[in-house]
N, C-alpha and C positions, 0 to 999 in steps of 0.2 A: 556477210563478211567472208573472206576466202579463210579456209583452213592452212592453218600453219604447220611448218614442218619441223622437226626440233632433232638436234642431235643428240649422240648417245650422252655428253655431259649435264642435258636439260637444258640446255641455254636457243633461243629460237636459233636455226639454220638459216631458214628464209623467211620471212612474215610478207606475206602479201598485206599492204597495210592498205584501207580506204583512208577517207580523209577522215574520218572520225577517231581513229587507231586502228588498235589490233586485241584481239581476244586470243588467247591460247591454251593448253595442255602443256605441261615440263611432261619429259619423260625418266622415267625412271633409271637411274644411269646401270643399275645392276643388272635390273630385270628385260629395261628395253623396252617394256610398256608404259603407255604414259597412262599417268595417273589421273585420278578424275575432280580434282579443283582446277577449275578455268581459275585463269591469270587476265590481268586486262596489259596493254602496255600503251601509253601516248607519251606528247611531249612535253615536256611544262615548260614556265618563260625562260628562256636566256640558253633555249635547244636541249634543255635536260630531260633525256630519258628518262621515264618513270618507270618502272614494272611492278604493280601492288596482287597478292591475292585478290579476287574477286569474291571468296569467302564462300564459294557454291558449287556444285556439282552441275548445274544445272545452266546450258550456254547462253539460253534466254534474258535470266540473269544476270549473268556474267555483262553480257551485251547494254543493260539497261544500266547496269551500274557503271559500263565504260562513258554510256550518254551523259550518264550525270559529270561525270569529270570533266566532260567536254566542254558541259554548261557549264561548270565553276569558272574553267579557262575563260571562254567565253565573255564570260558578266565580268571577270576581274575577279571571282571571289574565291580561288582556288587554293586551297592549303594543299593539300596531299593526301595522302594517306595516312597520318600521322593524326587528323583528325576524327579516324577510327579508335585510335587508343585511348584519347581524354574519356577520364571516367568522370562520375559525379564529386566521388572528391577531389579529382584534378581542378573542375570547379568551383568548389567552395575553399581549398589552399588558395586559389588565386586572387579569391575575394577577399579572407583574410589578410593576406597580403596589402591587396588594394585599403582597405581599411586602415589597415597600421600605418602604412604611409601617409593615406589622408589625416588620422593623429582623431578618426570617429572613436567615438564613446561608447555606443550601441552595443556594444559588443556583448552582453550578456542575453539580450533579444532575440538576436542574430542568432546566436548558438543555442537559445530555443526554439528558432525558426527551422535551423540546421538538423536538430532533431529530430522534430516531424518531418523535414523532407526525405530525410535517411530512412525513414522505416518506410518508404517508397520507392526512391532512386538508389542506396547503398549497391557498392559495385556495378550499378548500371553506365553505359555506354551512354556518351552526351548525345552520339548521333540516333541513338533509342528514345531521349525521351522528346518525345514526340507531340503533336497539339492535343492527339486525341486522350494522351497518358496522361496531360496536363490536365485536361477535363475531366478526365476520369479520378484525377486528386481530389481535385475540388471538390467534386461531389462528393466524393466516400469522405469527406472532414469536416463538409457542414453538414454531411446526412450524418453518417452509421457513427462518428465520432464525435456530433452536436459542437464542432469547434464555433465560433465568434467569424462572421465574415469578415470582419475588418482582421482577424488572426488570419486566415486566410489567405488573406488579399497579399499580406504584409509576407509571409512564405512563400509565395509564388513571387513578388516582388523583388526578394531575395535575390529568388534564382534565374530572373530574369536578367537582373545587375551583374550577375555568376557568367550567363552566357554572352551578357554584352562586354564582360572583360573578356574574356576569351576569345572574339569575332576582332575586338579594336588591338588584340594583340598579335593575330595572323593565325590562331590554333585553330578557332572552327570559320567555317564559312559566314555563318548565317545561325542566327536564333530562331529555335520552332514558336509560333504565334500562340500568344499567350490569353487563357481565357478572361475576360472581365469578370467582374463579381464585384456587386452593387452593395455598398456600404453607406448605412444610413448613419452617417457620425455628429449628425445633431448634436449638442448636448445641449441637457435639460436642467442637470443638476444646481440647483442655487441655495446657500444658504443665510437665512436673514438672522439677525442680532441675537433672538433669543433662540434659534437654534443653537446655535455657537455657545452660548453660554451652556444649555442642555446639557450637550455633548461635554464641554469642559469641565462640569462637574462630575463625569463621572469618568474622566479622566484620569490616570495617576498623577501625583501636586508636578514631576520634574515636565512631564507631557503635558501642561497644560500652557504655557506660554508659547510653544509649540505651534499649537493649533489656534490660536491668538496675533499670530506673528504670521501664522500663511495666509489668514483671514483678513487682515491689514494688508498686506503686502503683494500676496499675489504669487508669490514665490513656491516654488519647487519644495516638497517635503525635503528629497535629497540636499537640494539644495542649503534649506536652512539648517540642517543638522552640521554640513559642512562647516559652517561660520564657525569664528575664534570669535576670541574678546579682540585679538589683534586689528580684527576686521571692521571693529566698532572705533567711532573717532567720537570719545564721550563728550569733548567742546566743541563741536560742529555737530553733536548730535546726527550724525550718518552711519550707515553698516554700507561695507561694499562688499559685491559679493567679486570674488577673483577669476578672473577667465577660466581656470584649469577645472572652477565645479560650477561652473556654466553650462546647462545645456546647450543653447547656441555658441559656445567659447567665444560671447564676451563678455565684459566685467561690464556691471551693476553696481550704480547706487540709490538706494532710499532714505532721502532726508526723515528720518522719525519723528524729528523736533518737532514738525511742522503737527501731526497727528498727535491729539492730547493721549487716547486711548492707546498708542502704540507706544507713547513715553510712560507713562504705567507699564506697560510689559519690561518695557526696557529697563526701567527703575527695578522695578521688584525683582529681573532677572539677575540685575548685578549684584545686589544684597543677598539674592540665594546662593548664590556663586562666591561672591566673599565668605558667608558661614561658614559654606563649605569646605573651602580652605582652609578658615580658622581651624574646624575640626579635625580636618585631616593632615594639617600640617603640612600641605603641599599645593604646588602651583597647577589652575584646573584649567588650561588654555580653550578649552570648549564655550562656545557662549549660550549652547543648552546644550544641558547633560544632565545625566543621571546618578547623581551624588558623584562628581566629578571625571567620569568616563564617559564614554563618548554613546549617544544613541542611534544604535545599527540600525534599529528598526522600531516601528512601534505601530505594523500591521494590528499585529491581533488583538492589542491596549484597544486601537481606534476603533476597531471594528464592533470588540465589547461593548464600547462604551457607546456606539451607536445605538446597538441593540439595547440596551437599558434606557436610552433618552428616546427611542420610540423612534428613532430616525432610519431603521434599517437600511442597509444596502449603500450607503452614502459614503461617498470616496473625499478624501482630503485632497484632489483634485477640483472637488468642489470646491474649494476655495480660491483655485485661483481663476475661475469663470464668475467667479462672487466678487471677486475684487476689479477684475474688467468690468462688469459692469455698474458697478456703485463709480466706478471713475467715470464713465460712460455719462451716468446720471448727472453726476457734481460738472459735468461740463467740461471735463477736463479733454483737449485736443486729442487725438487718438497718436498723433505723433510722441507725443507726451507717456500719454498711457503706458503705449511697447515699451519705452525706453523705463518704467517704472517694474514691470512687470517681464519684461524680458523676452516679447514675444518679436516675431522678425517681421512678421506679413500681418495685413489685416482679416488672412483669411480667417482670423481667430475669430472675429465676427460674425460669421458666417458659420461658423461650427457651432459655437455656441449661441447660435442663434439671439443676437445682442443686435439690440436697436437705441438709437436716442432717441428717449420716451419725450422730451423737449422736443425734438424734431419731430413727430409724429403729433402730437397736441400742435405745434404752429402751423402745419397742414391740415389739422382739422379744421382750426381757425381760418383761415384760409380759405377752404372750401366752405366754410358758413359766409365772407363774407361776400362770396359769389351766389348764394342762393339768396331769390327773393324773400323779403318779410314776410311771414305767415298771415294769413287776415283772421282778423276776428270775428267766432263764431255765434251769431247772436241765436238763440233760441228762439222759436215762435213760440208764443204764449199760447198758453195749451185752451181749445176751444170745450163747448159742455159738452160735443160730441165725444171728443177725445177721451173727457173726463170721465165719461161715465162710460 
């Protein structure tokens, strides 16, 4: 490219321009020497001059960095210079944003995810983080910091949604290629009758209907702690749960009547809830709670009581891969099922590795009745050679 000439105010004289643009030097208006950051200058669409730093000393640079602008022009995907400045929290502001609008819930995830991304990306440049800086994450969080890949996956996911708000709204060009990371999300966990009871004895009494009611039901720990008495229609014998403490935001109903052992939960929960009352002299709108306040949590109760019924390790999510498939079993249509338990896709099946054991026996049968009858094997009578 030709060298340009600049006047005493810095601003280019003449630019000998190729088609690509122009690269240059400002001059120092005091001194008269030009200083030594190359400048790039092109056009952008609708005839608008651009003039950006080229952020270097070095004209080589300066020159490759003009190429890339030329290619943004080029393909369509040209922001400016402007998509030098988006930092990592310009990023995740944007995302939040996106969130709130969409009306997501996640939101206490997310800003775990955000965490860990930050003690990586914090103050860094979006056009810095790069494929290879995204690999080089991965690895340092499921090496040196033993995170969970599926935590992993779910962080980079994040920030990949981060850079694709950003591209769909004109800020960056283009998102840097994001590494894969293989997550085995099987799940295994099931609990049968006399587990459940295990665990529920060594539960505390307000926590035990609790885990009784996810075990039937299917539902979200969150979930059922949410419930009122309001939510319960005691002569139709139904609980619905309300869109706003829906994980997929919508509403849910479960006929209880129909299940002997879930009308026991429900019986016995409303006679605890009345005492309760009684004694306390006040109205307890919760339809489990803890001597009439409401139950935040009841992590560490579970996990206790786990440990004492010998069931280690076992998640109250267990329950609700327990109750898909006991529906599964009873033959209950899979259309059916979601709509009980409040899942949206069948990929549920497939995670928790859920089959209809009915279907699987009718295909064995099946297969036997395509196989020839066996013959019968007669023995030869044993000779005195044999015998002796």
């Amino acid at each position: 490219m030709a060298k340009t000439m600049q006047d005493s105010g810095g601003a280019p004289r003449r630019a000998p321009r190729a088609s690509a643009g122009t690269v240059y030097r400002l001059r120092d208006p005091k001194t008269g020497e030009l200083r030594p950051t190359w400048w790039i200058q092109y056009v952008a669409p609708g005839g608008r001059r651009v003039r950006e730093s080229a952020g270097t000393t070095v004209k080589a640079e300066a020159v490759a960095k003009l190429r890339a602008r030329m290619g943004e022009l080029a393909s369509g995907r040209f922001v400016g210079p402007e998509a030098d400045r988006v930092t990592f929290e310009d990023l995740m502001a944007a995302l939040e944003r996106s969130y709130r609008l969409a009306g997501r819930r996640s939101t206490r995830r997310v800003l775990a995810a955000r965490e860990h991304l930050a003690h990586a990306y914090a103050g860094a440049r979006a056009m810095h983080i790069t494929a290879p800086r995204l690999e080089a994450y991965a690895l340092a969080r499921t090496g040196d910091e033993h995170a969970a890949p599926a935590s992993v996956k779910y962080e980079l996911a994040i920030l990949r949604r981060a850079f694709s708000i950003a591209v769909r709204q004109g800020v960056l060009a283009a998102r840097p290629a994001f590494p894969t990371i293989r997550v085995d999300n099987v799940r295994t966990g099931f609990f049968e009758a006399a587990e459940l009871e295990a665990v529920v004895a060594e539960l505390p009494e307000p926590l035990r209907n609790v885990a009784r009611f996810a075990y039937h039901t299917g539902w979200r720990s969150g979930e059922i702690r949410a419930l009122t008495t309001a939510d319960v229609d005691w002569a139709a014998k139904t609980v619905r749960l309300e869109a706003a403490y829906s994980k997929n935001a919508e509403p849910r109903v479960f006929p209880w009547g129909a299940l002997p052992a879930l009308v026991v939960v429900m019986e016995h929960q409303r006679a605890y809830t009345e005492a309760v009352q009684k004694r306390r002299g006040q109205i307890v709108p919760w339809l489990f709670h803890r001597e009439g306040k409401p139950i935040r949590s009841m992590y560490d109760a579970w996990r206790a009581a786990c440990t004492r019924a010998k069931v280690s390790g076992r998640l109250m999510h267990d329950f609700r891969r327990t109750a898909v498939r006991n529906l599964e079993r009873a033959g209950v249509p899979r259309s059916v099922a979601m709509k009980l338990t409040g899942h949206k896709t069948e990929a549920v099946y497939q995670r928790y590795a859920i089959v209809a054991e009915r279907d699987l026996a009718e295909a064995v049968a099946k297969l036997a009745a395509l196989a020839p009858a066996p013959r019968t094997v007669i023995p030869f009578p044993a000779t005195a050679s044999s015998a002796g």
